[in-house]
Backbone as a ProteinNet text record, in pm:
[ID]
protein_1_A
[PRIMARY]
XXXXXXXXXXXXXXXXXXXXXXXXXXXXXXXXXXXXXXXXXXXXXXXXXXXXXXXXXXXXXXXXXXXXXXXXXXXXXXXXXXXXXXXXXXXXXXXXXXXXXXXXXXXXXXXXXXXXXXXXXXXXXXXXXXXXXXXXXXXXXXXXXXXXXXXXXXXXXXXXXXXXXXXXXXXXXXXXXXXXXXXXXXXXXXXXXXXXXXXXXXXXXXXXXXXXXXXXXXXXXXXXXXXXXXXXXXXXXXXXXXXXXXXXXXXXXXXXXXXXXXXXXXXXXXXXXXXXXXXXXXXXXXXXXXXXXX
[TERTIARY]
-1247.5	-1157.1	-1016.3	-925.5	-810.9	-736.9	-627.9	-492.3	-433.2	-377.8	-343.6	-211.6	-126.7	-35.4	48.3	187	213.8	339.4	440	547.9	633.6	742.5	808.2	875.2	1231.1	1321.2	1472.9	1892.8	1994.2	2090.1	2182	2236.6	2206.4	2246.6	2207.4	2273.6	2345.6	2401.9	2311.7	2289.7	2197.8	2193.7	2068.3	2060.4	2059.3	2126.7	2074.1	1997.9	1929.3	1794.7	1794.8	1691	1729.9	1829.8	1899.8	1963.6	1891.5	1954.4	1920.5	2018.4	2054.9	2164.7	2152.4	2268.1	2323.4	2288.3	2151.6	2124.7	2176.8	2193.8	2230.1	2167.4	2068.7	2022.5	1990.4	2054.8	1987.8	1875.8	1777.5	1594	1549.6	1454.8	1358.8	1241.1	1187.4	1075	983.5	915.2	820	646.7	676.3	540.7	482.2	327.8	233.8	182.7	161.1	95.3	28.4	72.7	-27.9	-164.3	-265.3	-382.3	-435.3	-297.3	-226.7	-263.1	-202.1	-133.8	-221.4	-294.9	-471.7	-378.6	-472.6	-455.8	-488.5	-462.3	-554.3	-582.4	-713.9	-817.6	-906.2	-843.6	-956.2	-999	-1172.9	-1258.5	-1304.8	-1375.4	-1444.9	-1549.7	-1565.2	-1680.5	-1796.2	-1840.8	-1975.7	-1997.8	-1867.9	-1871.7	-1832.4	-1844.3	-1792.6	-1849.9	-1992.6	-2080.2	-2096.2	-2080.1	-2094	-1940.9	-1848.9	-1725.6	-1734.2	-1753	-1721.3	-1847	-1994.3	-2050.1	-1990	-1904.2	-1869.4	-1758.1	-1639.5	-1589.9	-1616.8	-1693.6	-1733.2	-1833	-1858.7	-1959.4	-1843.4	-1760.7	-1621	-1517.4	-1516.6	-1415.4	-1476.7	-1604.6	-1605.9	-1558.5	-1642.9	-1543.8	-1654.2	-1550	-1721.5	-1621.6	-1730.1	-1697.6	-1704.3	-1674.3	-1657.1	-1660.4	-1800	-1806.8	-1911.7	-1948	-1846.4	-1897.4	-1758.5	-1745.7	-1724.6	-1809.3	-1749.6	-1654.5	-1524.5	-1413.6	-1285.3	-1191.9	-1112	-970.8	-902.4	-813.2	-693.1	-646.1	-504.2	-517.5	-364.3	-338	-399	-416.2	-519.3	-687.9	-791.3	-880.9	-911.5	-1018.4	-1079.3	-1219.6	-1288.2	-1353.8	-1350.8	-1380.9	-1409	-1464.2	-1532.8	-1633.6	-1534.9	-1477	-1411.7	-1452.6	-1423.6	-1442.1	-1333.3	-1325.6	-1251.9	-1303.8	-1250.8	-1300	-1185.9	-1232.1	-1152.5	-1229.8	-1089.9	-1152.4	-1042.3	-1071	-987.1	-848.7	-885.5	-752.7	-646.9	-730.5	-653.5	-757.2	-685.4	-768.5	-706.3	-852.9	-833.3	-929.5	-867.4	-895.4	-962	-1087.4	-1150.6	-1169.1	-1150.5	-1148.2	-1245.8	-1403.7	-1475.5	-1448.5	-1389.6	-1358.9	-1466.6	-1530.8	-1604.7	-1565	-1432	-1373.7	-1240.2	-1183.2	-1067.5	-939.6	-867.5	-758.2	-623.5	-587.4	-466.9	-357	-274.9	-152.1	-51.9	5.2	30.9	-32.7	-132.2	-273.2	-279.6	-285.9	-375.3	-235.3	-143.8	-58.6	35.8	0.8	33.6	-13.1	30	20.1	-84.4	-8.2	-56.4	-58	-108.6	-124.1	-58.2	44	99.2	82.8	37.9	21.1	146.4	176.9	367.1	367.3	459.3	500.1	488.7	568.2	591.2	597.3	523.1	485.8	630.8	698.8	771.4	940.8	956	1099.9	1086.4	949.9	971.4	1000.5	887.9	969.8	1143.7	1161.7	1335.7	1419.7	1354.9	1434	1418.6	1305.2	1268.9	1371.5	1374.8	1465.7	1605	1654.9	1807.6	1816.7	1717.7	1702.9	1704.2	1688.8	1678.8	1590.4	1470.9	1344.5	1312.9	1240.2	1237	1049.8	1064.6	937.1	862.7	773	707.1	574.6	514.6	424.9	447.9	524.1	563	410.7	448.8	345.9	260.7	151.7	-0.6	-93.5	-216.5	-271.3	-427	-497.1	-604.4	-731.4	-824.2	-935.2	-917.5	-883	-830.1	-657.6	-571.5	-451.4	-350.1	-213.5	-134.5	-84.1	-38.5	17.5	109.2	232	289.4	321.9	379.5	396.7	509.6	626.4	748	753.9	850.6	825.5	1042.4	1008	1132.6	1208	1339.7	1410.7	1326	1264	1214.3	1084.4	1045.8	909.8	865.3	786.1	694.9	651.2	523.7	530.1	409	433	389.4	331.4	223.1	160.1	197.1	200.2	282.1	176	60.7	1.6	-6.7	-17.5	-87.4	-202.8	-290.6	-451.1	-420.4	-467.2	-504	-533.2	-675	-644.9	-623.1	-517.4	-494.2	-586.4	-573.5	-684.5	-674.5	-737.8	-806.8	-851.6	-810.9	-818	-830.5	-916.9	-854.8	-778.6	-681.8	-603.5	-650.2	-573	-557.5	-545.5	-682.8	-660.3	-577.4	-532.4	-394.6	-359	-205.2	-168.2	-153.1	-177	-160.1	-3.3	1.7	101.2	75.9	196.5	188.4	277.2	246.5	294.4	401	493.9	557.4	598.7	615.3	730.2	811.7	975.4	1085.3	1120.8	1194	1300.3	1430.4	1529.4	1655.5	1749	1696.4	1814.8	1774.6	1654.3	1570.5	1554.2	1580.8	1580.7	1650.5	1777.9	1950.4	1880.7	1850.1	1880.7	1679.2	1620.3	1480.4	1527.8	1591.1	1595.4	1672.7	1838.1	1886.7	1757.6	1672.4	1613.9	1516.6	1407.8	1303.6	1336.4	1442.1	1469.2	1523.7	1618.8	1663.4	1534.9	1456.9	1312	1265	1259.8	1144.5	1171.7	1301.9	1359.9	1302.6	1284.1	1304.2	1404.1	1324.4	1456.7	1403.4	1467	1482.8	1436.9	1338.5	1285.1	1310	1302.5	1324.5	1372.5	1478.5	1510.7	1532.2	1443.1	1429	1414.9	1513.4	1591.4	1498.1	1440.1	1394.5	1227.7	1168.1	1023.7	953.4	819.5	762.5	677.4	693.5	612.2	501	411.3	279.6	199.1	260.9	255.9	194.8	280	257.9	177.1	134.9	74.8	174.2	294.8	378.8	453.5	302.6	408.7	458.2	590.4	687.4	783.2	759.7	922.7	904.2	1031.7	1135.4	1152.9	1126.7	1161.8	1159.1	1275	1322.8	1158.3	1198.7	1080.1	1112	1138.9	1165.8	1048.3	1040.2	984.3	1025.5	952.3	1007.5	921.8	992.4	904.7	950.7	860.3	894.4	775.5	779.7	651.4	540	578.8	463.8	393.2	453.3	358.9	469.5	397.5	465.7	484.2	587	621.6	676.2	646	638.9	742.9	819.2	829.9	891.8	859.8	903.1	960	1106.9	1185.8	1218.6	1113.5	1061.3	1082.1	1150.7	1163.1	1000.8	922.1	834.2	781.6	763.8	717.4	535.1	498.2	349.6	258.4	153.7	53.4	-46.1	-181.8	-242.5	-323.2	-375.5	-341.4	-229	-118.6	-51.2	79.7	56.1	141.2	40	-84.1	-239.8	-250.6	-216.3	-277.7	-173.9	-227.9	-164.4	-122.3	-162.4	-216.1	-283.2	-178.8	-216	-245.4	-387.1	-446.8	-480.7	-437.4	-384	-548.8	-593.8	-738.6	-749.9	-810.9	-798.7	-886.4	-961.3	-1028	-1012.5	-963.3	-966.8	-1084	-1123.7	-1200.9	-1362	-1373.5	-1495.9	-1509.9	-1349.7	-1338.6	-1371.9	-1323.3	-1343.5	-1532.8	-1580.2	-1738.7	-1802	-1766.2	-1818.7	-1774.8	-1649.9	-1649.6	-1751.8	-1681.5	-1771.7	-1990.1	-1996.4	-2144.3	-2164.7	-2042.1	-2079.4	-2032.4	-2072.5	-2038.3	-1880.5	-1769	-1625.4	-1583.4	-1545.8	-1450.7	-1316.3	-1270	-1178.2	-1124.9	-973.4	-932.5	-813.6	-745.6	-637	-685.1	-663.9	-627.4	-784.3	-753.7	-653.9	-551.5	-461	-300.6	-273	-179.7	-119.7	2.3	102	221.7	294.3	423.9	519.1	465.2	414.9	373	223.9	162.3	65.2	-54.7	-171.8	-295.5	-330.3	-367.3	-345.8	-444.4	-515.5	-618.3	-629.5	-641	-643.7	-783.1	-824.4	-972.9	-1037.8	-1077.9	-1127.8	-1258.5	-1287.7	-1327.3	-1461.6	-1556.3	-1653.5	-1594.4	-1567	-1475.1	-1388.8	-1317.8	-1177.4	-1093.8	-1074.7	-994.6	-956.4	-815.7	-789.7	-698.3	-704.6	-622.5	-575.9	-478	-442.7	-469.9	-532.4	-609.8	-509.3	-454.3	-401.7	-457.8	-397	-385.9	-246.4	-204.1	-34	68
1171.3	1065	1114	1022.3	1053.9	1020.8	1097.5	986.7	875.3	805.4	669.3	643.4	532.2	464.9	361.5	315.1	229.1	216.9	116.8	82.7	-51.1	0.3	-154.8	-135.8	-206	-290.5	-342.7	-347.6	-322.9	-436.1	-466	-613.1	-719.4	-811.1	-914.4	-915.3	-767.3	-744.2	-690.5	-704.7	-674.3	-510.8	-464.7	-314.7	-277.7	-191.8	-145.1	-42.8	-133.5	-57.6	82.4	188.9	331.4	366	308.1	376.7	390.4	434.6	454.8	493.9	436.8	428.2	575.5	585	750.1	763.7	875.8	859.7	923	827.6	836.7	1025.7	1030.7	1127.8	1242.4	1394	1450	1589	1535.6	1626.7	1650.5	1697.6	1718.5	1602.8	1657.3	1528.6	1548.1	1486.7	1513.8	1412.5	1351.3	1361	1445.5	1440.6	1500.8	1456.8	1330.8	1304.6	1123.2	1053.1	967	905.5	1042.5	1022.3	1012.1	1061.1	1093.9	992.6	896.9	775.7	653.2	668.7	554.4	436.9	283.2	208.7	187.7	116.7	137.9	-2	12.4	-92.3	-148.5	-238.4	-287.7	-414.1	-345.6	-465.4	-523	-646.7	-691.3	-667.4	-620.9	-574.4	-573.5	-463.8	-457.4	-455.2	-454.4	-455.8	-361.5	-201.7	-114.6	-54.3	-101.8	-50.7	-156.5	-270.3	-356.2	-352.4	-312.4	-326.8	-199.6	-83.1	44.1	-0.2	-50.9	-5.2	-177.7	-214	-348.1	-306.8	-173.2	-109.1	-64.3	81.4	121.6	78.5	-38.4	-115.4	-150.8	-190.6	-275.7	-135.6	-35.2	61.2	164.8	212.9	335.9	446.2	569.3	663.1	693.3	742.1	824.7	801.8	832.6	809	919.1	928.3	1002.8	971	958.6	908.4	798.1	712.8	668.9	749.7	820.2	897.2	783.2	837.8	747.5	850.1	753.9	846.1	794.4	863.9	753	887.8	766.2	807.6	760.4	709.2	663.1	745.5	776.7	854.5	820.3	630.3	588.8	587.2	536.7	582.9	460.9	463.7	370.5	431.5	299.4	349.4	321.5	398.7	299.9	395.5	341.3	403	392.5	533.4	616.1	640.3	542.3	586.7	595.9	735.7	732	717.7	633.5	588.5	617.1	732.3	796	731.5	656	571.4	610.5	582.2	619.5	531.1	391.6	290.5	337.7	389.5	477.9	476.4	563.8	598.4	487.3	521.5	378.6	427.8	422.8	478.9	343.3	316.9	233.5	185.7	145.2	142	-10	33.5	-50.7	-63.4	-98.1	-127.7	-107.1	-23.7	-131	-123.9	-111	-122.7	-223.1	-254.2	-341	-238.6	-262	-215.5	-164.3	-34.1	-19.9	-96.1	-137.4	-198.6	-50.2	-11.8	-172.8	-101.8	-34.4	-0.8	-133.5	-178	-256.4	-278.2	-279.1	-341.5	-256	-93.2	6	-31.8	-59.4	-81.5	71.3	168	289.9	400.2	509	599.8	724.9	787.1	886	1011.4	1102.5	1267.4	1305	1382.2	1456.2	1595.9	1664.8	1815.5	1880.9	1781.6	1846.1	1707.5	1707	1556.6	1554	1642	1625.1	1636.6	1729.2	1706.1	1558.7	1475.5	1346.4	1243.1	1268.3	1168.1	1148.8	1263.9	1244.4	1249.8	1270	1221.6	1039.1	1000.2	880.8	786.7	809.5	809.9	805.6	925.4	936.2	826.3	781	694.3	505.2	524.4	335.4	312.1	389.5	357.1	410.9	294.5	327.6	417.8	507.3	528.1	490.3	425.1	300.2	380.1	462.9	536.8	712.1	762	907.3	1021.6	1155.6	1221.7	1226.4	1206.9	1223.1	1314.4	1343.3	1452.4	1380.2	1390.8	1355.3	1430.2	1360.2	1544.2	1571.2	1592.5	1626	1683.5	1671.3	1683.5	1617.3	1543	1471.7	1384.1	1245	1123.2	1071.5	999.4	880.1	781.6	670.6	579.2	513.5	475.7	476.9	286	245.1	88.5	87.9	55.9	37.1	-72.7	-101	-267.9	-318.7	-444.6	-614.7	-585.1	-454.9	-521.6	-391.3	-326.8	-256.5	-119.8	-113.8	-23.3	100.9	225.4	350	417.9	479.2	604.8	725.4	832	967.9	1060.9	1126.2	1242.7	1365.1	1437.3	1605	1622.2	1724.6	1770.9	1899.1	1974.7	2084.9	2161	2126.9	2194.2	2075.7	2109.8	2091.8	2017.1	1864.4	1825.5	1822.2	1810.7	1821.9	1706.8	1618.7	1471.8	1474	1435.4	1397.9	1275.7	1337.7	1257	1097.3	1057	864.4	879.2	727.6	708.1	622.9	530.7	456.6	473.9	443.7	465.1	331.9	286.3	107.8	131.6	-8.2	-56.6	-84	-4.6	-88.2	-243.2	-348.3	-465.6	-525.7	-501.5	-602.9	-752.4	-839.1	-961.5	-932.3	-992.6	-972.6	-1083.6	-1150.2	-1190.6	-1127.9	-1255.5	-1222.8	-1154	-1190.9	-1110.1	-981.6	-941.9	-827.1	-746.7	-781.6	-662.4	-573	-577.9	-501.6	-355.3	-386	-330	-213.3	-251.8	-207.9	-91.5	-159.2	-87.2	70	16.2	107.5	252.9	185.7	311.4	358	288.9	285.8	381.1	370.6	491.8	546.6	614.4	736.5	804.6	738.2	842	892.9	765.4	842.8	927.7	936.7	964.9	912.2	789.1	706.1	608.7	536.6	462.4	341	208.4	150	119	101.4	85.5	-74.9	-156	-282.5	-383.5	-456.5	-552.4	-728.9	-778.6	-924.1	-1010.5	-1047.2	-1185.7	-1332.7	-1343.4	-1479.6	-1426.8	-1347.6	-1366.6	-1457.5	-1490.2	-1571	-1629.5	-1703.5	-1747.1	-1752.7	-1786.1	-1811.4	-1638.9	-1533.8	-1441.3	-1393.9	-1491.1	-1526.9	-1656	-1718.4	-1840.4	-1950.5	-1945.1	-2053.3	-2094.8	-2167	-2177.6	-2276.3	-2233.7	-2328.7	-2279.3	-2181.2	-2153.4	-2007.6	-1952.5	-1782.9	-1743	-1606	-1543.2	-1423.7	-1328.9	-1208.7	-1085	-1004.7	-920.2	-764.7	-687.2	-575.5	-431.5	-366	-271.9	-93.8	-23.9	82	235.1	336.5	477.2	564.8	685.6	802	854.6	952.3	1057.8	990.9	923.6	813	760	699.5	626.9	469	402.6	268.6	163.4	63.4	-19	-138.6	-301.4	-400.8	-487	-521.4	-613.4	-728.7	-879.8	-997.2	-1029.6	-1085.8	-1142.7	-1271.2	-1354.8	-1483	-1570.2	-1713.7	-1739.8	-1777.3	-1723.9	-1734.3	-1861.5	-1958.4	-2042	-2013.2	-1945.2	-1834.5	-1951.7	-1965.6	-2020.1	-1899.6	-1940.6	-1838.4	-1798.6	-1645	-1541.7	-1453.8	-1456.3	-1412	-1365.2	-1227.8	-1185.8	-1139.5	-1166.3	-1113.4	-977.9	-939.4	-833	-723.5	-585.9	-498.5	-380.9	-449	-327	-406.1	-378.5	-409.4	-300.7	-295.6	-181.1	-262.5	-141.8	-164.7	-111.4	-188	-169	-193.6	-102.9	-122	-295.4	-340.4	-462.5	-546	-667.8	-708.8	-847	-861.4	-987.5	-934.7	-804.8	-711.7	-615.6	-610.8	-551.8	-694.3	-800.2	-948.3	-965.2	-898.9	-938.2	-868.4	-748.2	-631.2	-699.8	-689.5	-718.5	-848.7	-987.3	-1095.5	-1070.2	-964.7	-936.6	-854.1	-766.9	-683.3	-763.3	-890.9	-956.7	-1004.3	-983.7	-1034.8	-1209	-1253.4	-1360.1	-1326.1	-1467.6	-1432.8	-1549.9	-1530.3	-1657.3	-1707	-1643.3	-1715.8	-1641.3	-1677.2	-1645.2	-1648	-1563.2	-1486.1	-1540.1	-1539.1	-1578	-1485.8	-1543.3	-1455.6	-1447.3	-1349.8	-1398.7	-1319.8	-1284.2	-1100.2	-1001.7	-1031.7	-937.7	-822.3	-926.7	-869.8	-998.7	-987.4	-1075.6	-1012.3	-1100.9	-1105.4	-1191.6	-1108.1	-1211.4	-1177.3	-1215.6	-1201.1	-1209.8	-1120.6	-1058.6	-1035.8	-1112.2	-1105.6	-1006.9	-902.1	-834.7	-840.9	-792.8	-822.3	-725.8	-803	-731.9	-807	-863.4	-922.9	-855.2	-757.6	-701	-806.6	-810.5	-889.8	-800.8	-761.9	-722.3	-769.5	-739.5	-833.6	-687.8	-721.7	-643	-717.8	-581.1	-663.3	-536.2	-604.5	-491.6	-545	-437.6	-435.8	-373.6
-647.6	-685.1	-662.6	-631.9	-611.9	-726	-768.6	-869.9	-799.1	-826	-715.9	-767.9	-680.8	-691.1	-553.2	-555.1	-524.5	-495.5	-452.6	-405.3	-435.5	-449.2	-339.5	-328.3	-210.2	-155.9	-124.5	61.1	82.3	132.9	43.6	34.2	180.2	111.4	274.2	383.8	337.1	560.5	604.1	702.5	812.2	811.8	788	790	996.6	997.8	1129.7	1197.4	1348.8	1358.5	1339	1298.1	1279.8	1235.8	1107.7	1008.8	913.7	816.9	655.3	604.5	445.9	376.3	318.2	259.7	220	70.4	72.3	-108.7	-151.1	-318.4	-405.6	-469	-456.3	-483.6	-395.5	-384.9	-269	-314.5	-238.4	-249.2	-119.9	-122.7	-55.2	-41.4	85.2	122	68.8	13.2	-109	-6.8	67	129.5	188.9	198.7	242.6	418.3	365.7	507.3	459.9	572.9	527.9	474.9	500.7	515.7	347.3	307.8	191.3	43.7	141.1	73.7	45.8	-27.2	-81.6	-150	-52.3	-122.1	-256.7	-355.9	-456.4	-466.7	-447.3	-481.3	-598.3	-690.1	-842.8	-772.9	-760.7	-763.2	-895.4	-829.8	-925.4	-987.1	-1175.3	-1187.5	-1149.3	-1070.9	-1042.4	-912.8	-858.7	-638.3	-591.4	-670.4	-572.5	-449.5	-471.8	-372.8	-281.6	-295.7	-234.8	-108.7	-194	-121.7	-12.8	-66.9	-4.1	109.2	102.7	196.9	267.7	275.5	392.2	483.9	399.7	453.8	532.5	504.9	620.1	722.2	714.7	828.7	925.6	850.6	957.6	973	955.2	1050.7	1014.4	962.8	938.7	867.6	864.8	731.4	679.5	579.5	475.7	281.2	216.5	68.2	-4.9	-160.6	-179.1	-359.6	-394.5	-546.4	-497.8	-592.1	-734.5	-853	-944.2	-1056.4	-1137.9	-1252.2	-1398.6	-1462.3	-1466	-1528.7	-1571.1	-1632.7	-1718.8	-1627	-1545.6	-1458.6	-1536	-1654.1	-1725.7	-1869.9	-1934.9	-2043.1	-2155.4	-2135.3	-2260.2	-2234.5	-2328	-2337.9	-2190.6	-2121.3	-2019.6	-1934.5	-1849.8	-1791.7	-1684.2	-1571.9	-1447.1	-1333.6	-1299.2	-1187.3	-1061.4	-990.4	-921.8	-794.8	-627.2	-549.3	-429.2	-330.2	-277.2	-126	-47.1	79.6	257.6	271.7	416.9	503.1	542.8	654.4	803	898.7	1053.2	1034.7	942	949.6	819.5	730.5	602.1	464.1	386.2	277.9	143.1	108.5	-42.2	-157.8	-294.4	-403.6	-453.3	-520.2	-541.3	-637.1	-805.7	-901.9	-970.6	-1039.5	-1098.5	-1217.1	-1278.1	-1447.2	-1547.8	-1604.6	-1697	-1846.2	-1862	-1979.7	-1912.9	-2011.7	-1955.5	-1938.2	-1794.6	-1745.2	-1848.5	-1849.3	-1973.9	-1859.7	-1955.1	-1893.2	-1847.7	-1754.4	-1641.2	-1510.8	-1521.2	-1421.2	-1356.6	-1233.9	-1142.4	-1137.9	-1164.3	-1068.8	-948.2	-983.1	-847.6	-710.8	-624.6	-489	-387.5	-427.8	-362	-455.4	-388	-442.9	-348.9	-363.8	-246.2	-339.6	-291	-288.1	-234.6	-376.1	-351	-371.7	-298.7	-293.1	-426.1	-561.3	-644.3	-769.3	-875.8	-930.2	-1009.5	-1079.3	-1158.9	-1100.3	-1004.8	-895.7	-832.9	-768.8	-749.1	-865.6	-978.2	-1064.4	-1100.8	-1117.5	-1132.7	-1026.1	-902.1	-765.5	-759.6	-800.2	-794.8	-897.6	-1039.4	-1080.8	-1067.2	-974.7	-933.9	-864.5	-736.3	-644.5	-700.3	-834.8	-906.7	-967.5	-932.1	-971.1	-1115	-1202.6	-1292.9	-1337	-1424.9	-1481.5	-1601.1	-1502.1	-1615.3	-1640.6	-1644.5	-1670.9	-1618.2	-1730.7	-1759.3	-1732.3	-1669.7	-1615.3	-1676.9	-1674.5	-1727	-1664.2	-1708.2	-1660.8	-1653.7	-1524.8	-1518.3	-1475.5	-1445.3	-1422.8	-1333.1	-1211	-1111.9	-1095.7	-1145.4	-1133.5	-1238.4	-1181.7	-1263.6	-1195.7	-1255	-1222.4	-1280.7	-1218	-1276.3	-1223.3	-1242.6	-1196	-1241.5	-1058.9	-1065.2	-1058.5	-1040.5	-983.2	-916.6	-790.5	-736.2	-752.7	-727.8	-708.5	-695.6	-745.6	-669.4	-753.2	-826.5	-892.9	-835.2	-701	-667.7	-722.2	-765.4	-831.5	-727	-742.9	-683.8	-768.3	-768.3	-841.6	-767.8	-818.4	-784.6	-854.3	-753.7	-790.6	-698	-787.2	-719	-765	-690.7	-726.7	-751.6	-858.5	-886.1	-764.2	-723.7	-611.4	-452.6	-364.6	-311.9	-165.6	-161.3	-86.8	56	125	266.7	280.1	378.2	450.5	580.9	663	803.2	873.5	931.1	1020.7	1054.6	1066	1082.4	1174.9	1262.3	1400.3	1406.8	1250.8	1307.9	1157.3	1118.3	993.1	919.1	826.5	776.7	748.4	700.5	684.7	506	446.2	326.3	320.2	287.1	327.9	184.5	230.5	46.8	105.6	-13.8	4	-81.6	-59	-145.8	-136	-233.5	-197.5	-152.7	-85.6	-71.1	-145.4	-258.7	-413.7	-427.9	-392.2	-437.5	-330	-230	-94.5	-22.8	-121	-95.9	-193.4	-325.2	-400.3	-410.1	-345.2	-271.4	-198	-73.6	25.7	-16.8	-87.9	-102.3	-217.4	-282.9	-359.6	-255.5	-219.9	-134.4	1.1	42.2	146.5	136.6	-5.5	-38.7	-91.9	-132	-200.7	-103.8	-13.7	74.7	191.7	188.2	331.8	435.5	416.3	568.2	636.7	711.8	812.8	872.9	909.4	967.4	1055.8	1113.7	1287	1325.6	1276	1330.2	1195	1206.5	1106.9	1223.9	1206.6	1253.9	1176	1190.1	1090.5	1183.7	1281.6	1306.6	1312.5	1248.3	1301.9	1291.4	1356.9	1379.9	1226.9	1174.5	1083.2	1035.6	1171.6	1169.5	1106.2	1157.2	1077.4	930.2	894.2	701.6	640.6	756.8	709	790.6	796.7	792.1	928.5	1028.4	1178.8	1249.1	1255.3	1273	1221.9	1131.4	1063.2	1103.9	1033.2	1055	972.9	946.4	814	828.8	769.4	761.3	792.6	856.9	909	929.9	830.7	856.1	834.7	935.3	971	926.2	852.2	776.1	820.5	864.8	870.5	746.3	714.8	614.9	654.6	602.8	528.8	494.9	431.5	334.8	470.7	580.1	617.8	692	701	774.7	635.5	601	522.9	621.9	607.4	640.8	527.5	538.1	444.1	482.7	441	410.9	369	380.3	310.3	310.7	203.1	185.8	91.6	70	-5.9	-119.2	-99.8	-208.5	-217.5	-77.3	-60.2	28.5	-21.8	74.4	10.7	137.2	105.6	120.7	22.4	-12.3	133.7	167	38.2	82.8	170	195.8	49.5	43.3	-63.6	-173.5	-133.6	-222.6	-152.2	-19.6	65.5	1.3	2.1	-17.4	113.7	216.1	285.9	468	580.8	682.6	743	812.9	933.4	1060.3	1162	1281.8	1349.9	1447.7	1508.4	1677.2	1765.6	1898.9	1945.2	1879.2	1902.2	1792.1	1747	1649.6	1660.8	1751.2	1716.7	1704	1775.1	1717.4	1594	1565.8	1388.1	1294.7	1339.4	1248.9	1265.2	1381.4	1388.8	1306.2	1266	1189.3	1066.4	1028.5	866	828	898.8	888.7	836.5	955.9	924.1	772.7	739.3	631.2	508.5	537.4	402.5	357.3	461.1	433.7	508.3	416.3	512.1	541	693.3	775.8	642.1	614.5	545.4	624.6	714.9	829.7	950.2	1033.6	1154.6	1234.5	1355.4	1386.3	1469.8	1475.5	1528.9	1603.7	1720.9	1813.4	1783.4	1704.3	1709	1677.8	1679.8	1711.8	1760.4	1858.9	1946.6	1882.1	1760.1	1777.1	1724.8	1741.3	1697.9	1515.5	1452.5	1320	1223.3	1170.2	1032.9	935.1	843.1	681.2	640.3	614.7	537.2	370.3	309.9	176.1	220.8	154.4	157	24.3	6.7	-136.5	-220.8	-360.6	-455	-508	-371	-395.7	-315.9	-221.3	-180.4	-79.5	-10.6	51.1	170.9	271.5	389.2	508.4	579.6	719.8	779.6	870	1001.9	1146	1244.7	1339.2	1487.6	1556.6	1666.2	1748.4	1812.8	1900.4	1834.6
[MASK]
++++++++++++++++++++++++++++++++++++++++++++++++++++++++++++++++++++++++++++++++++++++++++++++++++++++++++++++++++++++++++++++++++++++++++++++++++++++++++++++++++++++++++++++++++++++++++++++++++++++++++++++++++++++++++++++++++++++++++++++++++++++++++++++++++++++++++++++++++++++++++++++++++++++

């Protein structure tokens, strides 16, 4: 089992491509590696096996559990699996006690250099700590939440883990609003030491559900991994803004044949549109992902 966690968003001038603003705080890079960086996944009671083996039918990988074990500072239960897959790794979480607050709402889970120099770099950076270091059977965790809401889990392992390499790296995916994406960005890439790769103010809509219209589309690198974000007025038709997490695949209408058979529905697409093909996947559980290729 892994410790897990999550994410989320620099005033409304236009950031430019391959910059990054000047932090507030100065550290060290505290990522590992993407392979790193587990979605975290709460299914629905009683689908972890159901979920993990639809996974790996549709991209492959291998598992790793499920442990019964209580991964938060208060008392809980939940059956513990971790799933290395080629598109990225995902921490799996079956409940069978009810969720301590504010568990399920971490986005990711990133593996850091040092758990306690990131929390208070994270900190210097805006981000507040909404769940102070804890200690779990494996290592220690906390959990930060940036401008606009997003919240991150922040662990280390005792002993030090061994992953293999991503044949492609996901995308962690946010939506912001306009008010909330100045004040994101500026924390979100002083933490992470990243940058800028593309800011497109007209992307294609159909993207998000919505075609015919344009909406803010910015593209993010670090350590951590790749970040996507939307800057939307919060007009999303479902399930766009449900997904936590886009993976990038050399075939997508034979990755949509595989999941489809292992028990997932397609719920949009697939769409051709910013230069890449695009579908939205309910997964058994409840998990929900956009799968693309380009």
């Amino acid at each position: 089992m892994t410790a897990i966690a999550a994410l989320t968003a620099l005033p409304t001038a236009s950031v430019a491509q391959g910059t990054q603003p000047r932090p507030p705080g100065s550290h060290r890079q505290f990522a590992v590696g993407p392979q790193y960086d587990s979605t975290h996944v709460y299914v629905e009671p009683g689908t972890e096996q159901a979920f993990a083996a639809s996974w790996v039918a549709t991209f492959g990988g291998t598992t790793i559990g499920p442990n019964a074990t209580q991964v938060t500072p208060t008392p809980s239960r939940t059956l513990s699996e971790l799933i290395l897959s080629p598109v990225g790794t995902l921490s799996v979480f079956d409940y069978t006690t009810p969720v301590p607050h504010p568990f399920g709402t971490e986005r990711t889970g990133w593996l850091v250099t040092d758990l306690d120099q990131a929390v208070r770099a994270a900190r210097a950076d805006g981000a507040a700590v909404t769940v102070a270091p804890f200690a779990d059977p494996i290592g220690r965790d906390a959990v930060v939440q940036f401008p606009g809401g997003i919240n991150a889990q922040l662990y280390v392992h005792t002993t030090p883990p061994s992953y293999p390499g991503l044949a492609s790296v996901p995308e962690n995916r946010l939506y912001l609003s306009p008010d909330a994406v100045g004040a994101f960005l500026r924390g979100y890439l002083a933490f992470t030491q990243g940058r800028v790769v593309s800011d497109d103010r007209r992307a294609d809509g159909a993207t998000i559900g919505l075609p015919g219209t344009t909406y803010r589309l910015l593209r993010l690198t670090s350590g951590f991994g790749t970040t996507t974000i939307a800057v939307t007025d919060g007009h999303l038709p479902h399930p766009f803004g449900r997904e936590l997490t886009g993976y990038g695949v050399p075939d997508l209408g034979a990755t949509l044949k595989r999941a489809k058979d292992a028990g997932a529905s397609v719920l949009w697409g697939p769409v051709s549109a910013g230069g890449r093909d695009s579908a939205m996947v309910r997964f058994p559980g409840g998990y929900i992902a956009e799968i693309h290729t380009g």
